[in-house]
Kinemage of the C-alpha trace (Angstrom):
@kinemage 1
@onewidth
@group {chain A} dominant
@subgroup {mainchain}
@vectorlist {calphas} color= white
{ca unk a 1} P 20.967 -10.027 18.069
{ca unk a 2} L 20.438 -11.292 21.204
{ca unk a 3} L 17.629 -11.927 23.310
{ca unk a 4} L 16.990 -11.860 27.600
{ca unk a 5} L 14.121 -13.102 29.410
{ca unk a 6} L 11.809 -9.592 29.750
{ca unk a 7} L 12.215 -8.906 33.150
{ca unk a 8} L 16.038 -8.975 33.041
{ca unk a 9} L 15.587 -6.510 29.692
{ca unk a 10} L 13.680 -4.237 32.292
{ca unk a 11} L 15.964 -4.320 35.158
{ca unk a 12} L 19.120 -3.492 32.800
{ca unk a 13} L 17.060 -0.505 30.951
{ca unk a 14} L 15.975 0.447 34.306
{ca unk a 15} L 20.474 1.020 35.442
{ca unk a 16} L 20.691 2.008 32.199
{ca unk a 17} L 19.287 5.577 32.673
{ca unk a 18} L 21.293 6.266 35.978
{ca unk a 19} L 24.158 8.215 34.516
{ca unk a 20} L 27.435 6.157 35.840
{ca unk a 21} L 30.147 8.371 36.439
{ca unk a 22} L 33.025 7.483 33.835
{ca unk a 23} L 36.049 9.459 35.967
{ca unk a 24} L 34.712 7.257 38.993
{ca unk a 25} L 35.476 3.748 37.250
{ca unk a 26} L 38.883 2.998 36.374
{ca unk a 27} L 39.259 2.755 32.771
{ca unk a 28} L 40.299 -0.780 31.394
{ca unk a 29} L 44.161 -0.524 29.645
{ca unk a 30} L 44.780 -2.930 26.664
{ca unk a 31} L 48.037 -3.003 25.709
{ca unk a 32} L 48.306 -3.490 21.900
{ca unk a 33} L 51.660 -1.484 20.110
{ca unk a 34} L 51.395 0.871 17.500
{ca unk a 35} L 53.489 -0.393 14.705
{ca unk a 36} L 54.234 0.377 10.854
{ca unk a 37} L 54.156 3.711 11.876
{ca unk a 38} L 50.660 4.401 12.721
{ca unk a 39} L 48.164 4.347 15.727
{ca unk a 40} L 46.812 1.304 17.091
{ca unk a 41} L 43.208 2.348 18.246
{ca unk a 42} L 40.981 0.128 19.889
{ca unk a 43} L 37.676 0.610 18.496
{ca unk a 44} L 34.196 -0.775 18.117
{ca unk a 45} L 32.045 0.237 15.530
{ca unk a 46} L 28.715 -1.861 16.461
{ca unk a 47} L 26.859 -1.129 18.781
{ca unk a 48} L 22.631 -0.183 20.091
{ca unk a 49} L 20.626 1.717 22.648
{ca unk a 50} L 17.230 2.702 23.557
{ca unk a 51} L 17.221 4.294 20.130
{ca unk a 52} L 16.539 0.990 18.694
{ca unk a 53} L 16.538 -2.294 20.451
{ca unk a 54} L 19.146 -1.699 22.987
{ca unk a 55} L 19.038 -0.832 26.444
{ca unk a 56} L 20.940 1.868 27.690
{ca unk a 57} L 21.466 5.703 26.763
{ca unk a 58} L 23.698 7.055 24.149
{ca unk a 59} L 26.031 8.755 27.120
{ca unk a 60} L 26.168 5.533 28.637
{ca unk a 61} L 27.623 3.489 25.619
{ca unk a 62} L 30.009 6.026 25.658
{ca unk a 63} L 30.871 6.521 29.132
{ca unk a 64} L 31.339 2.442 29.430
{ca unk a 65} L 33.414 2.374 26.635
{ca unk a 66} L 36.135 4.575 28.119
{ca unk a 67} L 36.142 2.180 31.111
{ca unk a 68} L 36.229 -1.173 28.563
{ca unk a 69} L 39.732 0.928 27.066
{ca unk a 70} L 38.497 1.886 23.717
{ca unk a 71} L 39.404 4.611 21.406
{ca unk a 72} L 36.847 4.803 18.647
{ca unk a 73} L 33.349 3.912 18.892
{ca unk a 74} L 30.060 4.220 16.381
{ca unk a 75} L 26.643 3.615 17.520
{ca unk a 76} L 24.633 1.670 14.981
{ca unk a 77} L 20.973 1.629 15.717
{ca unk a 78} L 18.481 -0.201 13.435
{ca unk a 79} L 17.782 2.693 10.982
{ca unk a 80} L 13.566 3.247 10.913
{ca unk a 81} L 13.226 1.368 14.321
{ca unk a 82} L 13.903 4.684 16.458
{ca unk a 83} L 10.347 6.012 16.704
{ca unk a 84} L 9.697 3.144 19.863
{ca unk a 85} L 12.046 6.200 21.681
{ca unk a 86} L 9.581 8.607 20.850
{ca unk a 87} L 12.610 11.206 21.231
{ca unk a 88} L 12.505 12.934 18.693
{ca unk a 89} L 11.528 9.739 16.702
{ca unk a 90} L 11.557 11.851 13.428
{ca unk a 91} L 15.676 12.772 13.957
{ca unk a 92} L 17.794 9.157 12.865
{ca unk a 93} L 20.487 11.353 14.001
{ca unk a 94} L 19.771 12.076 17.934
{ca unk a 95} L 21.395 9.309 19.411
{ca unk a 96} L 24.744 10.733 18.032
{ca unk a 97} L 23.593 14.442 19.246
{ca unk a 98} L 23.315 12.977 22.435
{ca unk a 99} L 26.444 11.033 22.699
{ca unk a 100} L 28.977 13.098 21.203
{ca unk a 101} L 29.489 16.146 23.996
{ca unk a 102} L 30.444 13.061 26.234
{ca unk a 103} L 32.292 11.488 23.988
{ca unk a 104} L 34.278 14.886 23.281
{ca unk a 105} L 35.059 14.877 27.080
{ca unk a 106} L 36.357 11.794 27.778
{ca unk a 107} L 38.433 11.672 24.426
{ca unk a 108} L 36.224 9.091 22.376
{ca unk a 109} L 35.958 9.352 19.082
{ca unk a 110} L 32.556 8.945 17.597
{ca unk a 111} L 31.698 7.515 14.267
{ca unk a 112} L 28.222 8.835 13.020
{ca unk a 113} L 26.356 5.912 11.552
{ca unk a 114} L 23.648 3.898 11.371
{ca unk a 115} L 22.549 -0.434 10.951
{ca unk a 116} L 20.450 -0.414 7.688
{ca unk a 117} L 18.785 -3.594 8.481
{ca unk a 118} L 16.514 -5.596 6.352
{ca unk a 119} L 14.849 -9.274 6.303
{ca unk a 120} L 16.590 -11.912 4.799
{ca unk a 121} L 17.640 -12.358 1.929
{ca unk a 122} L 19.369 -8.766 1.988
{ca unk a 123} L 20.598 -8.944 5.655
{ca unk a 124} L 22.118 -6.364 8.057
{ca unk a 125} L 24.732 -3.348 7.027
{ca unk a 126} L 26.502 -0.495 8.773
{ca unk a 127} L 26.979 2.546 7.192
{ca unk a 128} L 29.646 4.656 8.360
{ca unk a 129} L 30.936 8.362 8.525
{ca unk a 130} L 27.755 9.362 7.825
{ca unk a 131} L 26.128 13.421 7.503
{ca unk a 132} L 23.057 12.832 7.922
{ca unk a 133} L 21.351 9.443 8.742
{ca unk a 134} L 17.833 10.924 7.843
{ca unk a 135} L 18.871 10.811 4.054
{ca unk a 136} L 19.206 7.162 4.005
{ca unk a 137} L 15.971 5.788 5.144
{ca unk a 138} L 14.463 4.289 1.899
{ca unk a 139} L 12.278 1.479 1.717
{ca unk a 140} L 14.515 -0.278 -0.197
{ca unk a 141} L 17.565 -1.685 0.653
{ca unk a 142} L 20.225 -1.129 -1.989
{ca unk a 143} L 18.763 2.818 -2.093
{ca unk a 144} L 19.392 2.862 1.082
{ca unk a 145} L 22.793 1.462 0.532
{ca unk a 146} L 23.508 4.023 -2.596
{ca unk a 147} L 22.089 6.874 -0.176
{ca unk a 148} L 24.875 6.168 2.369
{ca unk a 149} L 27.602 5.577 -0.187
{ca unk a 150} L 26.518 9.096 -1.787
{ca unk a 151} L 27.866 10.441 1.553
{ca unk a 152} L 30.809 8.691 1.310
{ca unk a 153} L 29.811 5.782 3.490
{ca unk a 154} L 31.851 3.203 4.649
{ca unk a 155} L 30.020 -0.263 4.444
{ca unk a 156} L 29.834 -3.485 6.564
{ca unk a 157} L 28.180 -6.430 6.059
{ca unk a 158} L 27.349 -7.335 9.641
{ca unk a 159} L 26.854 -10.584 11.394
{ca unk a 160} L 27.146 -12.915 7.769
{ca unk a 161} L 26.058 -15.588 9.216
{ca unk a 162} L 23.189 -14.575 11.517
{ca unk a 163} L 20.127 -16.789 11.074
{ca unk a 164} L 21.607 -19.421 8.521
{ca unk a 165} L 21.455 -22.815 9.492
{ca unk a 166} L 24.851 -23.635 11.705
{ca unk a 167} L 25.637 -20.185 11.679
{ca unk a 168} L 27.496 -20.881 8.212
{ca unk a 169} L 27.149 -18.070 5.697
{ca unk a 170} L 26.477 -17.401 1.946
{ca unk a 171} L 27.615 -15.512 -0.535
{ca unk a 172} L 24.998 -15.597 -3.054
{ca unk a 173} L 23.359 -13.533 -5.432
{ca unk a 174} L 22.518 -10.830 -2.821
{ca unk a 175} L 25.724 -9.524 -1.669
{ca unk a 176} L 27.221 -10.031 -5.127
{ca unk a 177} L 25.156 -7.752 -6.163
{ca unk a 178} L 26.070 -5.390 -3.276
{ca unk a 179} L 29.809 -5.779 -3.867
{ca unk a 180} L 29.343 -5.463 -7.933
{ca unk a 181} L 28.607 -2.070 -7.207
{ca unk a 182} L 31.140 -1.131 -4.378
{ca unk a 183} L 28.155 -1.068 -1.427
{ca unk a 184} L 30.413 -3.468 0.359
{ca unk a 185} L 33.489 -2.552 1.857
{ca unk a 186} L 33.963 -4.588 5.023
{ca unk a 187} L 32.560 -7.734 6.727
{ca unk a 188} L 32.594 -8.565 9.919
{ca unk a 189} L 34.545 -11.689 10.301
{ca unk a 190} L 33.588 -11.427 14.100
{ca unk a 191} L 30.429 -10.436 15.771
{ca unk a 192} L 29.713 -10.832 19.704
{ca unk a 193} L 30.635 -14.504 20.375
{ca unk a 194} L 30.410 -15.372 16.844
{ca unk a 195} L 33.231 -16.545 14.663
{ca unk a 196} L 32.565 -16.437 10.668
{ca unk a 197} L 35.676 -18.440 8.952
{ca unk a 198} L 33.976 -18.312 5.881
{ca unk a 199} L 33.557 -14.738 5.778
{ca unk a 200} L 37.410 -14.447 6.969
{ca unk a 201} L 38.260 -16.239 3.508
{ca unk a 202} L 35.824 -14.111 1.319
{ca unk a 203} L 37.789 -10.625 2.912
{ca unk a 204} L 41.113 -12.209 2.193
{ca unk a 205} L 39.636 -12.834 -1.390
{ca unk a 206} L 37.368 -9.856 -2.236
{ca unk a 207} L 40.208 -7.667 -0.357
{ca unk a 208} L 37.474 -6.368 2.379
{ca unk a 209} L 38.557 -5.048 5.433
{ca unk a 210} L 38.549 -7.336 8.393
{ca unk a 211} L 35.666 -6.157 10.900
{ca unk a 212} L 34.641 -7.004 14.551
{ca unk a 213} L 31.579 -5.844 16.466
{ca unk a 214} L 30.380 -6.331 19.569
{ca unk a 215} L 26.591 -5.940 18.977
{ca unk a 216} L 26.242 -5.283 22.345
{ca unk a 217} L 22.227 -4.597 23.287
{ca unk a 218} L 22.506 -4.277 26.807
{ca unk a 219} L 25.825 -2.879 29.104
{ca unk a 220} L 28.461 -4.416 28.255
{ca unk a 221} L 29.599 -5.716 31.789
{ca unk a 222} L 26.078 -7.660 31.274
{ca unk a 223} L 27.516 -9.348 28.324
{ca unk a 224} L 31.116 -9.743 28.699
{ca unk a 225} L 32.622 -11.052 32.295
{ca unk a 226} L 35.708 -8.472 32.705
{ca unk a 227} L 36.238 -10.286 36.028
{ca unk a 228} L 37.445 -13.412 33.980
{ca unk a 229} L 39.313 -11.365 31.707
{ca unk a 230} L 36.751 -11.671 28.791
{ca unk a 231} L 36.241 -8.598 26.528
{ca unk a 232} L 34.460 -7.697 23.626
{ca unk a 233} L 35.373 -8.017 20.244
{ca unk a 234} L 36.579 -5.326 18.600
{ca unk a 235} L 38.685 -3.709 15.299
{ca unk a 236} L 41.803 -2.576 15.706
{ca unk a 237} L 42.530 0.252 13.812
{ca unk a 238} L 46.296 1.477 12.318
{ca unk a 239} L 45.718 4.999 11.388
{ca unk a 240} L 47.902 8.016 11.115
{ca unk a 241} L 46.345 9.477 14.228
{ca unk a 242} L 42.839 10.082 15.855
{ca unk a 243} L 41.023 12.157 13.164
{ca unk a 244} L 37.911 10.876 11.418
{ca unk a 245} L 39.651 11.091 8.378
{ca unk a 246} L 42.718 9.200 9.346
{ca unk a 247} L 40.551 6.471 10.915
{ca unk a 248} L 38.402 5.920 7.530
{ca unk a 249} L 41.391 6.031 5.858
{ca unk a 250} L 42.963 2.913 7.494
{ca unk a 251} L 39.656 1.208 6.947
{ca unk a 252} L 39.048 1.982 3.369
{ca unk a 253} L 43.228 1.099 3.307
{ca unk a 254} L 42.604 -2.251 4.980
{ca unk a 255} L 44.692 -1.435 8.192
{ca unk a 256} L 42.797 -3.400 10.451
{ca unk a 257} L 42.673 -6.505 12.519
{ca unk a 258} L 40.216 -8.405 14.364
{ca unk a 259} L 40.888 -8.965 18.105
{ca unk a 260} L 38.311 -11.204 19.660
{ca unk a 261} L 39.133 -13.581 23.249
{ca unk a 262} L 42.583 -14.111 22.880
{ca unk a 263} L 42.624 -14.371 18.764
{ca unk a 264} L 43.892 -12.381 16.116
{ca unk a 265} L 42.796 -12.298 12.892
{ca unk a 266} L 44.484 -10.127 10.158
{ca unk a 267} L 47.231 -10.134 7.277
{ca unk a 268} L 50.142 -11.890 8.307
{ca unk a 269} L 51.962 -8.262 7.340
{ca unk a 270} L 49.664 -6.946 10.303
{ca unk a 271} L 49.994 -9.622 12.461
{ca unk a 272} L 53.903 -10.574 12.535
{ca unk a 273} L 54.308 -6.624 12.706
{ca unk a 274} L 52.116 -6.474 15.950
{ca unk a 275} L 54.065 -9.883 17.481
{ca unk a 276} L 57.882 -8.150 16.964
{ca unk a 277} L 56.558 -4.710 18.656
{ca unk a 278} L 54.682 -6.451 21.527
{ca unk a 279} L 57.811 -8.826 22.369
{ca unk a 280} L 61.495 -8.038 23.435
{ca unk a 281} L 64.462 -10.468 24.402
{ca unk a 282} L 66.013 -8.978 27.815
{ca unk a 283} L 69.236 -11.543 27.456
{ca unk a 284} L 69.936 -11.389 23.476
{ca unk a 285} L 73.402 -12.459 24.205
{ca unk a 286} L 73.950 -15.473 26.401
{ca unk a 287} L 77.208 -16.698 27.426
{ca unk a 288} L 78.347 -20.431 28.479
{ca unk a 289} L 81.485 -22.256 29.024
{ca unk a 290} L 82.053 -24.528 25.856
{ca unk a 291} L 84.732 -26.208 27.625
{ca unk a 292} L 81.681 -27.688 30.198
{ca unk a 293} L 80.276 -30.768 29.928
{ca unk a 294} L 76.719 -28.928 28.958
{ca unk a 295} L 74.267 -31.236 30.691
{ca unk a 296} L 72.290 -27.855 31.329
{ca unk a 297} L 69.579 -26.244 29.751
{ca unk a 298} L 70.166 -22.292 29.474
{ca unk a 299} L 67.447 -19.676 28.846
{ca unk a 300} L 66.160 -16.702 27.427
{ca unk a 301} L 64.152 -14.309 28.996
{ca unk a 302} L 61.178 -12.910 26.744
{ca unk a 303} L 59.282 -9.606 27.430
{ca unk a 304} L 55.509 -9.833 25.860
{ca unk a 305} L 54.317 -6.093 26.141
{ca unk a 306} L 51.071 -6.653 25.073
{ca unk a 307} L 47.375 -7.811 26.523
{ca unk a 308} L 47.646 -10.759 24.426
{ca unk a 309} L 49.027 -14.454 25.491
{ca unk a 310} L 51.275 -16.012 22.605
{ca unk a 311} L 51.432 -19.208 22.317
{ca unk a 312} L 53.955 -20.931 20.701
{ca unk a 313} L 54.392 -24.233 18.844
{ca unk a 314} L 57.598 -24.997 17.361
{ca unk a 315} L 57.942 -25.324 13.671
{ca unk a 316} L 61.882 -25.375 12.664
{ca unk a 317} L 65.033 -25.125 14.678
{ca unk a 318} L 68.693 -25.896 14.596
{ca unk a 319} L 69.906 -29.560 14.748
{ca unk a 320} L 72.381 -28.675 17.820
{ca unk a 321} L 69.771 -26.859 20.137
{ca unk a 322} L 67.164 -28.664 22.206
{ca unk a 323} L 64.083 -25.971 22.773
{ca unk a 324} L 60.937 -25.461 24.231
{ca unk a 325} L 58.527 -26.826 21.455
{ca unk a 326} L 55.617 -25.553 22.972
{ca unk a 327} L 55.339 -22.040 25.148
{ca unk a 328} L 52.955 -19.211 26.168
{ca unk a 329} L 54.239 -15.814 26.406
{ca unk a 330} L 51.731 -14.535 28.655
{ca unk a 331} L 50.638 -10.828 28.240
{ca unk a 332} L 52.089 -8.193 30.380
{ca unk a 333} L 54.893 -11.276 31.276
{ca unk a 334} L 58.582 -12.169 31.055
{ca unk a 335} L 58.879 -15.755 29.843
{ca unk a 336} L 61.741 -18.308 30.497
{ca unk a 337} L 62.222 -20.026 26.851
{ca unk a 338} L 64.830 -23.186 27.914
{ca unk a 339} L 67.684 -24.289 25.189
{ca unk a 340} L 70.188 -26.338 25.731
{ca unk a 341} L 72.957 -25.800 23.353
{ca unk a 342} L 76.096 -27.860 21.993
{ca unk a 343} L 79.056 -26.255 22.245
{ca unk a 344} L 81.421 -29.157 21.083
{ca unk a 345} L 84.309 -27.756 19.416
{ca unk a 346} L 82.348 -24.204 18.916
{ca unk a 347} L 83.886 -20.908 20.003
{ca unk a 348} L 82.804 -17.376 19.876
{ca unk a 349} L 79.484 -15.847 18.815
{ca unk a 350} L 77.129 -18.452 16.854
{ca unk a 351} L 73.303 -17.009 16.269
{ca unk a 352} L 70.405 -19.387 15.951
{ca unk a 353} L 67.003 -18.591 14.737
{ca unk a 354} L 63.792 -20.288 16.472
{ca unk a 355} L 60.922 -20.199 14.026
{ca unk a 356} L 57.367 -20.693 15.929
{ca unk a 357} L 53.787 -20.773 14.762
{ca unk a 358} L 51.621 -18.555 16.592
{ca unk a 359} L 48.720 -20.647 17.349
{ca unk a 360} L 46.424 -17.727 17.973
{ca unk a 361} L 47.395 -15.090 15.492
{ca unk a 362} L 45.542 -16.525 12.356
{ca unk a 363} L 46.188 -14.823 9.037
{ca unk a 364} L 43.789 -17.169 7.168
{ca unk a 365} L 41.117 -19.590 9.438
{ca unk a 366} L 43.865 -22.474 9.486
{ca unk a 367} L 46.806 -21.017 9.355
{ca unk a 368} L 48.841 -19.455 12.456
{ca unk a 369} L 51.705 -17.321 11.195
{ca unk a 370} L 55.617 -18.107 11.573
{ca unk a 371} L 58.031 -15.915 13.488
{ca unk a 372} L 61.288 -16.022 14.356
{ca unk a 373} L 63.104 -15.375 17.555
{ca unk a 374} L 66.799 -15.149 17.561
{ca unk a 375} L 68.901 -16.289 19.915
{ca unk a 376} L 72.861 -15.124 20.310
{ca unk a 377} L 74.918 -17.592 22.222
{ca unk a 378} L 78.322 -16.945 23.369
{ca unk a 379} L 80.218 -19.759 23.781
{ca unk a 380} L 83.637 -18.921 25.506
């Protein structure tokens, strides 16, 4: 949904169509833990090319999204807008044929599926897992809905607030309708640099599943500045493994979570389960001499595994310890957390529990979720 100045379009479709070289580019590693037992795949299931209104070749959408570090992919392009290719213009599904050997090689998986987009008031839809994308271009927009859903289509409402004044979106008659008769099945809460609270509220309340897209048009290094550590929104995915039906599964199951700049949005389930795989305590036990004077603060040393920064604000904590009421456990990091205990009169083993919000981990648009990090002091 964006738009360049045309000679920039040009120059980008012009790189486009040089074939980059995926084993020649290092591939981008985002550390995110599987947890509950499944997969976390890093996926994005909106994006264009020259098949539509984007600017680059199926092969290269894939090809960059190994590098960017993702695991699933679908290309969306704007159903009935592919004849400007003139490849093949009467064949909705070519832009898959042509990205899927590559995808097969570098171990992407790729979603069939198309953007069924329409003017307002009806608005913009992906349709995924898809057979055959040439069975769902109808004129009208809730056949072509009920076409993809008759092959067992998984829906998004994209972008909800795209074109509404302040970006604010509304669920009115229109996608009541669509949800009345289970042709909505996920909204994206997220899409490119776009953040919909409202439609984070109506997932938590219609129980859709939480989506992100990127959107992307043009390569994605022209949209995101990886040098600055920016990335592209995407879903993550928990699934049982890689298949195509594990991976619909999760989504039809809910088992997602939205990661966009250094945000999460998801069930607080989800969330707090991705927090206690992602962080470790290296000292769980710490030892001090309650016979000192204790005019010291003492520390634990936290791992964070993940690509993610934490940061912490302080919500509850016992009366005797003094602690940190504000910290970032920076991704890929070890983090000193200060306390200063007292000891008076205490001997022995005595466990304490720090409870922090997450400021950035947001399982509704206000709220951050609670953890707890326990802390073992041995006071000899």
């Amino acid at each position: 949904m964006k738009f360049k100045a045309s000679f920039f379009i040009a120059f980008l479709f012009v790189i486009s169509l040089s074939k980059i070289q995926a084993q020649d580019v290092p591939r981008n590693t985002i550390n995110i833990p599987d947890i509950q037992g499944y997969k976390t795949l890093k996926c994005d299931f909106h994006m264009h090319t020259v098949f539509s209104d984007g600017t680059v070749w199926p092969t290269f959408r894939v090809e960059e999204a190994w590098q960017d570090g993702l695991d699933v992919i679908a290309i969306t392009d704007h159903l009935g807008h592919h004849a400007k290719n003139k490849v093949d213009a009467d064949n909705f599904n070519k832009n898959y044929e042509i990205a899927k050997p590559e995808a097969d090689k570098l171990g992407i998986v790729l979603i069939k599926g198309s953007e069924i987009t329409r003017k307002y008031p009806y608005g913009h839809y992906n349709a995924l897992f898809l057979n055959d994308l040439n069975l769902i271009d109808k004129p009208n927009c809730i056949d072509a809905l009920k076409a993809a859903k008759d092959q067992g289509a998984f829906i998004t409402w994209n972008h909800p607030g795209w074109k509404m004044p302040g970006e604010i979106p509304v669920w009115d008659s229109i996608p009541e309708l669509f949800y009345n008769n289970g042709l909505i099945n996920g909204i994206e809460i997220v899409n490119y640099t776009s953040y919909y609270p409202l439609a984070f509220t109506w997932a938590t309340e219609k129980k859709l599943t939480f989506m992100a897209g990127s959107d992307i048009h043009n390569p994605s290094s022209a949209e995101f500045n990886y040098q600055k550590g920016e990335h592209r929104p995407m879903t993550l995915v928990f699934a049982k493994d890689t298949s195509i039906a594990s991976i619909k599964d999760a989504l039809v199951q809910h088992r997602t979570a939205v990661y966009y700049k250094n945000y999460l949005f998801g069930s607080e389930t989800i969330l707090k389960s991705l927090f206690n795989a992602s962080v470790i305590i290296q000292n769980p036990v710490i030892s001090i001499d309650a016979d000192s004077d204790n005019n010291y603060y003492t520390y634990i040393k936290i791992q964070n595994n993940s690509s993610i920064d934490f940061d912490l604000e302080l919500s509850e904590v016992d009366k005797s310890l003094k602690v940190s009421e504000k910290v970032t456990l920076a991704a890929n990091s070890i983090t000193v957390l200060n306390i200063k205990p007292a000891p008076k009169d205490i001997k022995g083993v005595k466990e304490y529990i720090l409870k922090y919000t997450v400021k950035n981990l947001f399982s509704s648009p206000e709220k951050g979720i609670t953890v707890e990090i326990p802390v073992k002091i041995n006071f000899s």
